[in-house]
C-alpha positions in Angstrom: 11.8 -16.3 -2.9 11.9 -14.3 -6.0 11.0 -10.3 -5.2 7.6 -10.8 -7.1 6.4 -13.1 -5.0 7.8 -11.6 -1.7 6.1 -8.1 -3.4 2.7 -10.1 -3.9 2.9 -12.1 -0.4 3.4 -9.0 1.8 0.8 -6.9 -0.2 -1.5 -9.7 0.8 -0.4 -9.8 4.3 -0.7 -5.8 4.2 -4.9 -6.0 2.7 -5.8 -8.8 4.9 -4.4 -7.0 8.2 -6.1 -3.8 6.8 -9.4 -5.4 6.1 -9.6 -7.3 9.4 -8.9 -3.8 11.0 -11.7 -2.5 9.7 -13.6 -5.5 11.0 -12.5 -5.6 14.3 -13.0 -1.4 14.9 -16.6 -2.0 14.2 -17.4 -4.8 16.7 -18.5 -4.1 20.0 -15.0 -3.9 22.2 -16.0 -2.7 26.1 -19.5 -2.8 27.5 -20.0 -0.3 29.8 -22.7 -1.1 33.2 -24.7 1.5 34.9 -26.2 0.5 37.9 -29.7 1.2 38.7 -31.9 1.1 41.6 -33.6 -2.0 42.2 -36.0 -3.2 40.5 -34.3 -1.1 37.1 -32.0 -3.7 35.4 -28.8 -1.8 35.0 -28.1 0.3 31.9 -25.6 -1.4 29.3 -24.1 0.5 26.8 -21.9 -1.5 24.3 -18.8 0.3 22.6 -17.2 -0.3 19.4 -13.3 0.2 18.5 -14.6 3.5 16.2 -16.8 4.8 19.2 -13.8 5.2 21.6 -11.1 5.6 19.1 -12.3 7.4 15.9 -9.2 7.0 14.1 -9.0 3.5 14.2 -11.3 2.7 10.6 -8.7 5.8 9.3 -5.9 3.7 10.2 -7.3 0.6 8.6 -8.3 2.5 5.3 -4.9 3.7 5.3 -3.3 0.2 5.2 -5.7 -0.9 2.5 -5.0 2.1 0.3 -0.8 1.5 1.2 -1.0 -2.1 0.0 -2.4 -0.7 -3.6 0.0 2.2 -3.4 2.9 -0.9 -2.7 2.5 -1.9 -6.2 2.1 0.9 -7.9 4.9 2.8 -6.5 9.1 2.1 -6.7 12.3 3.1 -5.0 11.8 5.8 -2.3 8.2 6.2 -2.8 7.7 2.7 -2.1 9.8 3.6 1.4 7.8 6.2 1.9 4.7 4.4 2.1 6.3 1.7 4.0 7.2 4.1 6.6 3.2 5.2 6.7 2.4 1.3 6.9 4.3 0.9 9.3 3.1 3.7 11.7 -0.5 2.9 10.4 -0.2 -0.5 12.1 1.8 0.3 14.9 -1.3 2.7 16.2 -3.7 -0.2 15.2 -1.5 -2.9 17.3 -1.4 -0.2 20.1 -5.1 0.3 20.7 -5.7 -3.2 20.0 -3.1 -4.8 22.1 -3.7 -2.2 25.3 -7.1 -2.9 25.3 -6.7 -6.5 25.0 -4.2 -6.6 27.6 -6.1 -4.4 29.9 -3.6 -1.5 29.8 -5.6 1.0 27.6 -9.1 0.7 29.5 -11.6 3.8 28.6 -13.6 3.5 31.6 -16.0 0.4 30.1 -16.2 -2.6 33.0 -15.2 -5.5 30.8 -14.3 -5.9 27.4 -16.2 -8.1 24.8 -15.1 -10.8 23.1 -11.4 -10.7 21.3 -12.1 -8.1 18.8 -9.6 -5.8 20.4 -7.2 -8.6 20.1 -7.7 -8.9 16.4 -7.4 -5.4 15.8 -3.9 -5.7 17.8 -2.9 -8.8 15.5 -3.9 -7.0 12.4 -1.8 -3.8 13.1 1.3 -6.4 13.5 0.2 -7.3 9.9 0.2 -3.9 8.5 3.1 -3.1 10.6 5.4 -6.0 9.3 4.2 -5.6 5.6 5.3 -1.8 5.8 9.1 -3.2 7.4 9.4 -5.5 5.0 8.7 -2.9 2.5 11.5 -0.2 3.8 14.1 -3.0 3.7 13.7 -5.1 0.9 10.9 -2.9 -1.4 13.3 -1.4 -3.7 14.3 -5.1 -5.1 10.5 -5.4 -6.3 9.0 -5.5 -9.5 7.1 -2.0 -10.6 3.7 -2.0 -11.6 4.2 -2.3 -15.4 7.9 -2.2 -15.6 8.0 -5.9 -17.1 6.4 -4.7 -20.5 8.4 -1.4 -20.4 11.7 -2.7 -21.7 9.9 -5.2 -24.3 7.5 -2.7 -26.1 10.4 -0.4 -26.1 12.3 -3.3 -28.0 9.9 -3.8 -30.4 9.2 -0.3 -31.1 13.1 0.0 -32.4 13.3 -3.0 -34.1 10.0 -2.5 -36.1 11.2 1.6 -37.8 8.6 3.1 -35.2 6.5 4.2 -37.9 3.7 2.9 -40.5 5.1 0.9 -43.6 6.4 3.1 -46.2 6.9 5.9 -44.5 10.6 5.3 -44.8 11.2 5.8 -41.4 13.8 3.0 -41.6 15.7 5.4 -43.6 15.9 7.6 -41.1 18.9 7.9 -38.9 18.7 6.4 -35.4 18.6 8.3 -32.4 22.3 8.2 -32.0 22.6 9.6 -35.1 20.2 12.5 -34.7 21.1 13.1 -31.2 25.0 13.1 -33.3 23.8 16.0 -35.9 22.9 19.3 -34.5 19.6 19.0 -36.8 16.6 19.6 -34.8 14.0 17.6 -36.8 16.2 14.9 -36.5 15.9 14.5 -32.9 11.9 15.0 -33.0 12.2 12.5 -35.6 13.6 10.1 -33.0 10.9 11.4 -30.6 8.2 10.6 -32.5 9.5 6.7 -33.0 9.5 6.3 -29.6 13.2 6.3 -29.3 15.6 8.4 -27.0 18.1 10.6 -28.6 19.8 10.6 -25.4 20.1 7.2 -25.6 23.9 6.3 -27.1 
């Protein structure tokens, strides 16, 4: 698999396990029962993922935002937010998964339906994008970088400036960088070219 498409399929696995967290903390996940005297029907109150755990819609926001920040970012910036992705998901597959399982109860008599579960599922998402980005992220494509190396191409081999300017005259930026001329070197600056360049 080239690293543009492995860069493209785990920022998709990264939005959908985001987006499906932020489904899943708004749906009802415990109902709560308070019995009544008879003839009162008992009280229910139903609970979303949000109610009990405020930080959950944070956590799903923050995967959305990191699978953005994934393409838009390189080398250890791109580790960094990997890192973040992968704690983001890990507290999303927590709450999820220990409420799903029974071992996170809040004090509600019964959980409802399998949103917890999804929530659980989609923090292993967002968790496994963010690995995936730590280990293999820096082998990606940057946002941009493929048009970088060709405009910078084209802007040498046209003069870098207007025609009849005679800025093919001018000396390259190996040349000026060469000379201990000043304008030389903001010359080459202004043709787009690096004097450091040799």
């Amino acid at each position: 698999m080239t690293p543009r498409r492995q860069l493209a399929l785990v920022v998709l696995a990264c939005a959908v396990g985001a987006v499906l967290a932020l489904v899943a903390a708004g749906r009802p996940w415990e109902v709560a029962v308070t019995p009544r005297p008879a003839p009162l029907p008992d009280l229910r109150s139903v609970h979303t993922g949000g109610d009990r755990w405020p930080w959950l819609p944070a956590l799903g926001w923050v995967g959305l935002a990191g699978a953005g920040a994934l393409v838009a970012t390189r080398g250890a910036a791109r580790r960094v937010v990997g890192g973040l992705l992968g704690l983001a998901g890990a507290g999303l597959a927590v709450a999820g998964g220990g409420v799903a399982l029974g071992l996170a109860g809040t004090g509600a008599d019964r959980a409802a339906g399998g949103w917890p579960a999804l929530a659980g599922l989609a923090g292993l998402l967002v968790a496994g994008a963010g690995a995936v980005a730590v280990a293999g992220g820096r082998r990606w494509p940057a946002m941009g970088a493929r048009y970088q190396r060709a405009g910078r191409s084209a802007r040498r081999g046209s003069g870098g400036g207007p025609p009849g300017t005679g800025s093919e005259d001018r000396p390259s930026a190996p040349e000026a960088a060469a000379g201990s001329r000043p304008e030389l070197l903001w010359e080459a600056l202004d043709r787009g070219e690096d004097p450091t360049d040799r």
